[in-house]
C-alpha positions in Angstrom: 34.3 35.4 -28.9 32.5 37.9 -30.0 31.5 41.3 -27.9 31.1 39.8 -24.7 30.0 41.4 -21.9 32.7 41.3 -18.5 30.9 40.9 -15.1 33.4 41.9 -13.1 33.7 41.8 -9.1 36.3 44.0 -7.7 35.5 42.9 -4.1 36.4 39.2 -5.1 39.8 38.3 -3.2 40.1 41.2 -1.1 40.6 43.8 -4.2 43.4 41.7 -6.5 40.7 40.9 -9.0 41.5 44.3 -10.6 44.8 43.2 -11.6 43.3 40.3 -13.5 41.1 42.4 -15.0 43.7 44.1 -16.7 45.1 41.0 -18.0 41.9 40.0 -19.8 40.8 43.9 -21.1 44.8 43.8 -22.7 44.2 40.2 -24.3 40.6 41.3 -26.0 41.9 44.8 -27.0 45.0 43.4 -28.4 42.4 40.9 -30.7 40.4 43.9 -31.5 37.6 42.2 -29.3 35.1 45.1 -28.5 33.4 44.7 -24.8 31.3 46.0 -22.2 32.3 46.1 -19.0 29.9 45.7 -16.2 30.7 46.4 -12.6 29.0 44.6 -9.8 28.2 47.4 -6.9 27.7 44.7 -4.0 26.1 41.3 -3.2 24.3 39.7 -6.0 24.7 42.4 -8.0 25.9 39.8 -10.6 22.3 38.6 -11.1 20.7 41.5 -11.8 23.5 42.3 -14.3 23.2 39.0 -16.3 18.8 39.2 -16.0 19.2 43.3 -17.7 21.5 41.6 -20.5 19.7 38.4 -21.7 16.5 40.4 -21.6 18.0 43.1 -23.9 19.8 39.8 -26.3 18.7 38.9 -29.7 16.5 35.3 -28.7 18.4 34.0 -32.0 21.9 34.5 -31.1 24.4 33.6 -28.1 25.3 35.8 -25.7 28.5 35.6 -24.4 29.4 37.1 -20.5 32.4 36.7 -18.8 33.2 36.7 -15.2 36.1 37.9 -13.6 35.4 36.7 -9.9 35.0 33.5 -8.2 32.5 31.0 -6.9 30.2 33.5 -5.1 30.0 35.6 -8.6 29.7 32.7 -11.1 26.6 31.6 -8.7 25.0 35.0 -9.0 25.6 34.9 -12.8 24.0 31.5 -13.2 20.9 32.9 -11.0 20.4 35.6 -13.7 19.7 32.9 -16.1 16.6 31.2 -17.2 16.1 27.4 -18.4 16.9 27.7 -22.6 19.2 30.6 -22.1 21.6 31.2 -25.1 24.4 32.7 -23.1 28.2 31.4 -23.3 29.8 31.9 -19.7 33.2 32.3 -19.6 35.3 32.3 -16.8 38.3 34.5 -15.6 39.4 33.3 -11.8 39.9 36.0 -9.3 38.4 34.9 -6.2 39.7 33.1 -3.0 38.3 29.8 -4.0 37.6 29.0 -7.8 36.5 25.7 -7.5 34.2 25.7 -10.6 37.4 27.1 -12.4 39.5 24.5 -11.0 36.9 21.8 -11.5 36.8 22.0 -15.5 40.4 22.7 -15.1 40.6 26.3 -15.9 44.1 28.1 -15.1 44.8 30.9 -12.6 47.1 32.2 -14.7 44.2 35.1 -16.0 46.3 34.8 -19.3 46.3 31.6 -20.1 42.4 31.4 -18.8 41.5 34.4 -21.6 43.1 32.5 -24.0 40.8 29.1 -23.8 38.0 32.2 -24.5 39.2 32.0 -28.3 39.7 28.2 -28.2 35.6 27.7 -28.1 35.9 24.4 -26.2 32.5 24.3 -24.2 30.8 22.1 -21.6 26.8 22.1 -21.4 27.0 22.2 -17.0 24.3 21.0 -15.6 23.0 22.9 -12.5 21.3 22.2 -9.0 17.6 24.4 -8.7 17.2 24.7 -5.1 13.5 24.9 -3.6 12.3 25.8 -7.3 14.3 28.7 -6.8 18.3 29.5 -6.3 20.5 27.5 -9.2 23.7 26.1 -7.7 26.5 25.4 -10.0 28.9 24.1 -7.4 27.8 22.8 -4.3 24.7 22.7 -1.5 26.0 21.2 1.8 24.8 20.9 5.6 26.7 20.7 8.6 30.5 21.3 9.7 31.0 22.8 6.4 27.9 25.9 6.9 30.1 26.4 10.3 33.8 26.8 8.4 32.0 29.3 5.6 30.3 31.5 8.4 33.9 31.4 10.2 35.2 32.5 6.9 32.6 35.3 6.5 33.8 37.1 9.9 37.3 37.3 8.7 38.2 40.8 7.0 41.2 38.9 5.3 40.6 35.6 3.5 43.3 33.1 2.3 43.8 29.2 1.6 45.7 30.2 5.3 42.2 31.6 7.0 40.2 28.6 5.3 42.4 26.0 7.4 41.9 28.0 10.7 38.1 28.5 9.9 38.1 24.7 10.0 40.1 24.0 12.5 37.7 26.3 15.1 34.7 24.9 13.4 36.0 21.1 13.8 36.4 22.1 17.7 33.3 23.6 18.7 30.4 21.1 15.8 27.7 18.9 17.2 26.7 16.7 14.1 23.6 17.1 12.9 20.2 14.6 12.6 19.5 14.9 8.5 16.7 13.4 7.0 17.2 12.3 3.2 14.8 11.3 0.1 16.2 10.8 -2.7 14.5 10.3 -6.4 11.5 8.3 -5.7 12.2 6.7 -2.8 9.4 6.1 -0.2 11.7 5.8 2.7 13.9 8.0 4.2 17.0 8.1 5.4 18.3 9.2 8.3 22.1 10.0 9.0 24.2 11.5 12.4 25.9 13.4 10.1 29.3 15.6 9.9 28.1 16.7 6.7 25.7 16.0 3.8 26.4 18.1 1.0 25.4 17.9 -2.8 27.9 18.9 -5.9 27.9 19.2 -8.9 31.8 19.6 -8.5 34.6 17.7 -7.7 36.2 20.6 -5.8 34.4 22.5 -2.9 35.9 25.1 -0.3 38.5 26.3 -1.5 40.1 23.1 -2.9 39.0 20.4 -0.7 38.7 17.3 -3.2 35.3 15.8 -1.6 33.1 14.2 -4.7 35.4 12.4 -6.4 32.7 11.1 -8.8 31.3 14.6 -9.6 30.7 15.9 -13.1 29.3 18.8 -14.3 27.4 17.8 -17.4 26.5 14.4 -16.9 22.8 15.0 -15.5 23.6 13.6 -12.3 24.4 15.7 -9.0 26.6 13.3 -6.0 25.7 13.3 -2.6 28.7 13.1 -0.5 27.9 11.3 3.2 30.4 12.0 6.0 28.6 10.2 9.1 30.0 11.4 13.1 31.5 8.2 14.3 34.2 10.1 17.3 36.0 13.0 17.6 38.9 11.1 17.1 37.6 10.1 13.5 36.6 13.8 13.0 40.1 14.8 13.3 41.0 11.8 11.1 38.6 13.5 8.7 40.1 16.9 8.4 43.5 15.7 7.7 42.4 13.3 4.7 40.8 15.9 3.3 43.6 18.2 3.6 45.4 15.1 1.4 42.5 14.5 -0.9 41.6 11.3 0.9 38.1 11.5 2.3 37.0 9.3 0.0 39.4 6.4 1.5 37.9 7.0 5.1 35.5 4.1 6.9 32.6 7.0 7.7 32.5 8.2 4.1 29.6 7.5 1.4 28.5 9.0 -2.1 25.7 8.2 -4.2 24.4 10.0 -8.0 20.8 11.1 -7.9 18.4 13.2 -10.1 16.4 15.0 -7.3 16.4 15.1 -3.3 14.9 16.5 0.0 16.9 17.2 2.7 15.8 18.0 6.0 17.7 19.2 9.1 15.1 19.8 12.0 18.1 21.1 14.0 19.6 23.6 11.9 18.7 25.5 9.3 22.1 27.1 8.2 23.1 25.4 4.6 26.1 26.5 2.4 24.8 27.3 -1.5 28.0 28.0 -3.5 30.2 29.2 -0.6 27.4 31.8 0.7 25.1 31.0 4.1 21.4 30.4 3.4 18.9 29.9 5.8 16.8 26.4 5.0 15.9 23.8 6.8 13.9 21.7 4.0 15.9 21.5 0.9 14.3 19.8 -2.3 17.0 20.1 -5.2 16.7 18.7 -8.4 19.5 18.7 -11.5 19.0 20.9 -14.7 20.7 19.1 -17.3 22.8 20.7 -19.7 21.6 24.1 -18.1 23.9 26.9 -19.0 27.1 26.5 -21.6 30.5 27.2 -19.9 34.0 27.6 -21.6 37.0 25.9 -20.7 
């Protein structure tokens, strides 16, 4: 890897990022590996950093940026980008949740993650554009999940501990939600009493939770995962199969690959984008193939 550029987020998981930083700034120095280390100074900070650099790169030549965060800053990253963008992401886990990490498989250990930097193993990842807008790399969901990341927001400390009791007060207090649905070129829609719709473009979501089983990032598919409100009873039913990577065994679950979709929720308007609260109530997302190169 040559002179990469670090986007680092010393916010991600409450402050400990800074001690994998160290990890990766003694594995480049040790190589000789010259870098530039970039600092994010608050919320999507990240974008802005990765938009000054590509405009600033030789059009001829990759750029490589690594991120030492999690979700939230490998979203702003890939929201810095345009389409036929020559950068090489890599990734350095530090957040609370590292799902796109743990998706292509990408260790915590921040060692043994700089050392797949050298390895040059890639994956063109597709991504989700959102309302011709906002590029999702992870995941874009409605319903009891927008409730357990806005629990998680109003928590000064987060943990895999604080996820489970975000969801556990979010699965007591949801109404399901009326979602419309187009998908592709269909003429009809479809309409679902749902616990949750969400779209991925990884397996992982939450902080862990297995829920698209199907998901891949570079095969120019995204998955819609269906979880339809059938009783309370089934709700809590729900929760725990998750909790054991089962929702996909459950009666009320559903999945389906698709190239572009509209989703509407005349109800609500709170959605999750890569673990952060937007406010939409008519989401058209289509898939980028092979948007932005990632190591892993």
């Amino acid at each position: 890897m040559e002179n990469p550029y670090i986007i680092f987020n010393p916010s991600a998981n409450c402050g400990k990022s800074a001690r994998v930083l160290a990890v990766l700034v003694e594995f480049l120095e040790i190589r000789n590996i010259n870098y530039a280390l970039k600092q994010t100074q608050g919320k999507y900070n990240a974008t802005e950093i990765v938009k000054d650099i590509m405009k600033n790169a030789a059009p001829d030549k990759e750029v490589n940026i690594i991120i030492v965060g999690g979700d939230g800053t490998i979203f702003e990253a890939v929201n810095g980008l345009d389409s036929g963008n020559n950068a090489v992401l890599g990734i350095i886990p530090a957040g609370t949740g590292n799902d796109v990490a743990r998706t292509l498989g990408i260790p915590k250990n921040p060692r043994k993650a700089a050392e797949l930097l050298v390895q040059n193993r890639a994956i063109y990842a597709d991504v989700a554009e959102i309302n011709g807008g906002l590029k999702s790399a992870l995941f874009v969901s409605y319903g009891i999940a927008a409730e357990i990341v806005l629990g998680m927001a109003k928590l000064k400390r987060k943990s895999r501990l604080s996820y489970f009791a975000s969801m556990l007060r979010s699965v007591a207090g949801f109404s399901p939600k009326r979602i419309k649905i187009r998908i592709d070129d269909e003429e009809q829609e479809r309409i679902y009493n749902a616990e949750f719709l969400s779209v991925h473009n990884c397996v992982y979501a939450g902080g862990g939770m297995y829920l698209a089983k199907n998901a891949k990032m570079n095969d120019g598919y995204l998955d819609l995962v269906i979880v339809e409100y059938r009783s309370g009873f089934r709700r809590v039913l729900n929760i725990i199969s998750i909790l054991c990577k089962k929702l996909h065994n459950q009666p009320n679950f559903s999945t389906l690959s698709f190239r572009k979709i509209e989703m509407i929720s005349p109800d609500e308007n709170r959605c999750v984008i890569d673990g952060e609260i937007h406010e939409f109530n008519n989401l058209q997302i289509r898939v980028i193939p092979g948007f932005v190169k990632i190591l892993y």
